[in-house]
C-alpha positions in Angstrom: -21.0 60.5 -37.4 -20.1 58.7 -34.4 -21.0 59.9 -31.2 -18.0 60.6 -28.7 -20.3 58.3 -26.0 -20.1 55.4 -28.6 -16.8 55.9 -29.3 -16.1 55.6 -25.7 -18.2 51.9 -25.7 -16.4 50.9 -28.8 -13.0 51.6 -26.8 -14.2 50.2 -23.3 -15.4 46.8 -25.7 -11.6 46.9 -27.2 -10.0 47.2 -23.6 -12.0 44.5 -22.1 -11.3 42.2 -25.2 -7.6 42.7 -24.5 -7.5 41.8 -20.8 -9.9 38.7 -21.5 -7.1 37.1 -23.3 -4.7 35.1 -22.2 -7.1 33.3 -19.3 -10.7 31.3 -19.5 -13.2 33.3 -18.2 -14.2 32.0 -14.8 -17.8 31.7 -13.6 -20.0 28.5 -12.8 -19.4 25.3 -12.4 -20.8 25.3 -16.2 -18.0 26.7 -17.8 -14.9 25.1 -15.8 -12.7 23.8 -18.2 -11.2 20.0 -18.2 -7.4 21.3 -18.4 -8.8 23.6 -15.1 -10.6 20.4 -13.5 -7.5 18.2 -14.0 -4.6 20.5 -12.6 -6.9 20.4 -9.9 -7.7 16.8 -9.7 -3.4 16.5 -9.9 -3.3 17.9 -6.5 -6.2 16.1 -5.2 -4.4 12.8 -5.7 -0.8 14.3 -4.4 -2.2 15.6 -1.2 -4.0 11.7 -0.8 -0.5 10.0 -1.7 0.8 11.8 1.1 -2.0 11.1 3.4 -1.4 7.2 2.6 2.5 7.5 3.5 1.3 9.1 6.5 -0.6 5.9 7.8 2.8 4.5 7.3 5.2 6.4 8.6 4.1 10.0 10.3 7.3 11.6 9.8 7.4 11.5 6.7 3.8 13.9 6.5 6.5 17.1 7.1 8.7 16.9 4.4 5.8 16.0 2.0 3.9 18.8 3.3 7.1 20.9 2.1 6.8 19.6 -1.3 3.1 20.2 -1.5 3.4 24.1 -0.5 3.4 25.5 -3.9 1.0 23.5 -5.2 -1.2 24.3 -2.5 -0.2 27.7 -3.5 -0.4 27.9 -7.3 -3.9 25.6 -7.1 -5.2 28.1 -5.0 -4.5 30.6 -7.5 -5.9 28.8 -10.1 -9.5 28.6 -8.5 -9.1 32.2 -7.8 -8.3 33.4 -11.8 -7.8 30.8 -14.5 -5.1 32.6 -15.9 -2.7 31.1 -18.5 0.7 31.6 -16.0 -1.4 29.8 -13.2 -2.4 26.8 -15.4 1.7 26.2 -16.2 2.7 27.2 -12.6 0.5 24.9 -10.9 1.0 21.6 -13.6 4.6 21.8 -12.7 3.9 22.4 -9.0 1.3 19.6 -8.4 3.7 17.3 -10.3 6.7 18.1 -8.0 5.8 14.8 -5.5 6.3 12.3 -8.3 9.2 14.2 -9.9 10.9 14.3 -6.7 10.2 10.6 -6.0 11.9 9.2 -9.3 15.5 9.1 -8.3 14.0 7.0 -5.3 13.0 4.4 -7.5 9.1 6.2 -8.1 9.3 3.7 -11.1 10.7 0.4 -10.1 7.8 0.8 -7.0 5.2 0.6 -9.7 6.5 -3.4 -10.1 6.1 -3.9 -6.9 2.6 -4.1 -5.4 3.1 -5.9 -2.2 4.4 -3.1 -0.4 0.8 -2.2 0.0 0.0 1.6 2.1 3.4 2.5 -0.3 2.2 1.2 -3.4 -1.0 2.9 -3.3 0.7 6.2 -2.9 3.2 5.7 -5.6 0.3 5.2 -8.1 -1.4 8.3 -7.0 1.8 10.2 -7.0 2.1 9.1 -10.5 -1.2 10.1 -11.4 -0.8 13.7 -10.3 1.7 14.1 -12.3 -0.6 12.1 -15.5 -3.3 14.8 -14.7 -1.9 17.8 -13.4 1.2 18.8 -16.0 0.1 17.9 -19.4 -3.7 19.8 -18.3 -1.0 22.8 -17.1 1.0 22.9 -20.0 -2.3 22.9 -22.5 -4.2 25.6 -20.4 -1.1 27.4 -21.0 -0.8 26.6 -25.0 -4.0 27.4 -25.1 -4.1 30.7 -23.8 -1.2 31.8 -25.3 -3.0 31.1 -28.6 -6.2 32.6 -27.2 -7.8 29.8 -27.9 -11.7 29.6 -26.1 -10.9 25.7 -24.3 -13.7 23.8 -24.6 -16.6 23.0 -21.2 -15.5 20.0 -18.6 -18.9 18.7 -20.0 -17.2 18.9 -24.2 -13.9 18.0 -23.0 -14.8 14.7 -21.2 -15.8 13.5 -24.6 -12.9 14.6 -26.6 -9.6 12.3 -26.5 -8.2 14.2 -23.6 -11.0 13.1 -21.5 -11.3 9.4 -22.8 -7.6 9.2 -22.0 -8.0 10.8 -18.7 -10.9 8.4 -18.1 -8.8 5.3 -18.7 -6.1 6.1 -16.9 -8.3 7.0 -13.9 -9.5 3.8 -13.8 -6.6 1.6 -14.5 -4.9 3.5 -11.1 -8.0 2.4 -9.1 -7.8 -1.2 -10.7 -4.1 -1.2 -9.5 -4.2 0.5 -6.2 -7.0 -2.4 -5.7 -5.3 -4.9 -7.1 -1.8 -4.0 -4.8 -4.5 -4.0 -1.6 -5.7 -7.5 -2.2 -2.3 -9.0 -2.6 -0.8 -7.4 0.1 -3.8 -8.3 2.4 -3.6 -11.9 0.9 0.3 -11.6 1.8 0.2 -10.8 5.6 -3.2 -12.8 5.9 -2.7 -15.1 8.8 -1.8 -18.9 7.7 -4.9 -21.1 7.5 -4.7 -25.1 9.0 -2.6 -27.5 7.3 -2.7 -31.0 6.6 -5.7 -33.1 8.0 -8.5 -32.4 11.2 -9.2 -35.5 13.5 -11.3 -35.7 16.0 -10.0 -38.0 18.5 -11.7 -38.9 22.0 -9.1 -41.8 23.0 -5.7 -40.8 23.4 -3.2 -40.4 26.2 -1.4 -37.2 27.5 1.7 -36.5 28.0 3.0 -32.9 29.7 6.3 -31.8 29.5 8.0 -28.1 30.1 10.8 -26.2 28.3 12.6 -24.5 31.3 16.1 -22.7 31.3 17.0 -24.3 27.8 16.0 -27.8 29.0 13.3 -30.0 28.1 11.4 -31.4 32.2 11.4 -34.0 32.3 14.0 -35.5 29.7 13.3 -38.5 29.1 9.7 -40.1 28.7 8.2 -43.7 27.5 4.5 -43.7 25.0 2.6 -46.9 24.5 2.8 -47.9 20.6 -0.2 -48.0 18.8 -1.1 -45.4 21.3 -2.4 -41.9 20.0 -0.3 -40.0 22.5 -0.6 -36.4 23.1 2.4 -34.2 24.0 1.8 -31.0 25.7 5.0 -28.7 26.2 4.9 -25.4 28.2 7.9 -23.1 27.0 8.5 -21.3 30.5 11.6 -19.1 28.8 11.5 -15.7 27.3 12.8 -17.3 24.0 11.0 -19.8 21.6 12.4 -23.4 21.1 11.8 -26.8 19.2 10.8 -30.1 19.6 12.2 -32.1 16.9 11.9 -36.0 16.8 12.2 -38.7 13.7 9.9 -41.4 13.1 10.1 -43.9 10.3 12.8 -42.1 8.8 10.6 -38.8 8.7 11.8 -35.8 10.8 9.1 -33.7 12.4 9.7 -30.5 14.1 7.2 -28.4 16.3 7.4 -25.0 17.3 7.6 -24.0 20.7 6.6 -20.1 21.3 8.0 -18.2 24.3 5.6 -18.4 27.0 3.3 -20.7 25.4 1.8 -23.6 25.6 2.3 -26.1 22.5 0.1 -29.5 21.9 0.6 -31.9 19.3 -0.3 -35.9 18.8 2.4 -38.3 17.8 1.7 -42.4 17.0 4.5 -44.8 16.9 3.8 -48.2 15.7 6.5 -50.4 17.3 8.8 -50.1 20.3 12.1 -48.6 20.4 14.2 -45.4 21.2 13.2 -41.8 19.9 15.5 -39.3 20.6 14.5 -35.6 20.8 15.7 -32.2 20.7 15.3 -28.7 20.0 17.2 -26.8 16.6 16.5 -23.4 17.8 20.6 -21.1 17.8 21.4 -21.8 21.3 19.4 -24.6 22.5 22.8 -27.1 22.5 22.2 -29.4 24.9 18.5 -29.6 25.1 17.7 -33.0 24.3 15.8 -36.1 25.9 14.4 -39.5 24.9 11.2 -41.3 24.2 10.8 -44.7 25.0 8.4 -46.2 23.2 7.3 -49.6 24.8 4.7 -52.5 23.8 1.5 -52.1 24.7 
């Protein structure tokens, strides 16, 4: 005969099996579950996509923000009660940046890595939305099955995790990958052509004033390493563009700058020069070049 106390255990052990399913129990760090670990992880890397577009463009940090709200909420939720609904609430909502992103061209941006600060946040977008809804949509499988999921320390050996592994890493190789091209882009241009060091040489200063080269017209000793030295006194930049032995050169002439260059013409003659720059119609002058 069964004691009305141990039926009263047997029935409290019946309730409490009832209300365990559906969720993962929650407790240490121990028993976290990978779906659990990756929903979370999804909204890690949303909330770091947006901070990247932030160091781009600030105002765009609100309306992201906006977008991030119920995964903020629904995450939150999760770390509170691992409950099956939370798991499929928050897979969706951490997933809502990329989702939201693809009639913007989320996927043509992934071709593109030398838009750099963007770049890196389209592949993290993209991997919230790798980690966070298929780990949602599992949890929720799986504890609508009331199915016990597996540790994060037996999950990160099974398929799932080796998957998850991989595509971890081949978003860092490409967010590193976009950085050094796009650094290697807007790099600064290194010397061209040939160094000399030269000691004996003649100079020559001219100025760029009011769209007109001062003084005009000027005469260089051939077989003369001559140098030129123009000082662009106007507010917009210029050229100085000469042809020698049938081979046009052309120097740039900053706004507010002061431009050096050498030239060397072997024979005398007439050398007529002028700057190309829209607008500068008119400013032109001559170089006589005379026997030494």
């Amino acid at each position: 005969m069964v004691s009305p106390q141990a039926m009263d255990q047997g029935g409290q052990g019946v309730g409490d099996a009832g209300r365990t399913k559906g969720r993962i129990p929650s407790g240490s760090w121990g028993t976290w579950t990978l779906d659990r670990v990756l929903v979370i992880a999804g909204f890690a890397a949303a909330v770091l996509a947006v901070v990247v577009l932030g160091t781009v463009d600030s105002a765009l940090v609100g309306p992201f923000l906006i977008i991030l709200l119920p995964g903020m909420v629904s995450t939150g939720l999760l770390l509170w009660k691992p409950r099956r609904g939370f798991y499929l609430i928050a897979g969706f909502a951490n997933s809502l940046l990329a989702i939201s992103a693809i009639p913007f061209g989320l996927i043509g941006a992934l071709a593109n890595p030398l838009v750099g600060p963007i770049y890196n946040a389209v592949v993290l977008s993209v991997l919230s939305l790798i980690l966070a809804l298929p780990s949602g949509v599992l949890g929720f499988l799986r504890g609508r099955s009331g199915l016990v999921e597996r540790s994060l320390a037996e999950g990160i050996h099974s398929l799932q995790g080796l998957a998850v592994i991989a595509v971890i890493a081949l978003s860092v190789g490409a967010m590193a990958a976009g950085s050094l091209a796009y650094q290697n882009l807007n790099a600064p241009p290194g010397p061209t052509g040939p160094s000399y060091d030269m000691t004996n040489f003649v100079n020559v200063s001219m100025a760029a004033s009011n769209s007109r080269f001062s003084p005009n017209a000027i005469n260089i000793t051939s077989c003369v390493v001559t140098r030129i030295t123009i000082l662009n006194e106007d507010d917009m930049p210029h050229t100085f563009t000469y042809t020698n032995n049938q081979t046009t050169y052309s120097h740039d002439l900053p706004a507010g700058s002061t431009t050096r260059f050498f030239v060397l013409f072997v024979g005398p003659g007439t050398v007529l020069f002028q700057s190309v720059a829209p607008g500068d119609s008119g400013m032109n002058g001559t170089i006589t070049v005379v026997s030494p």
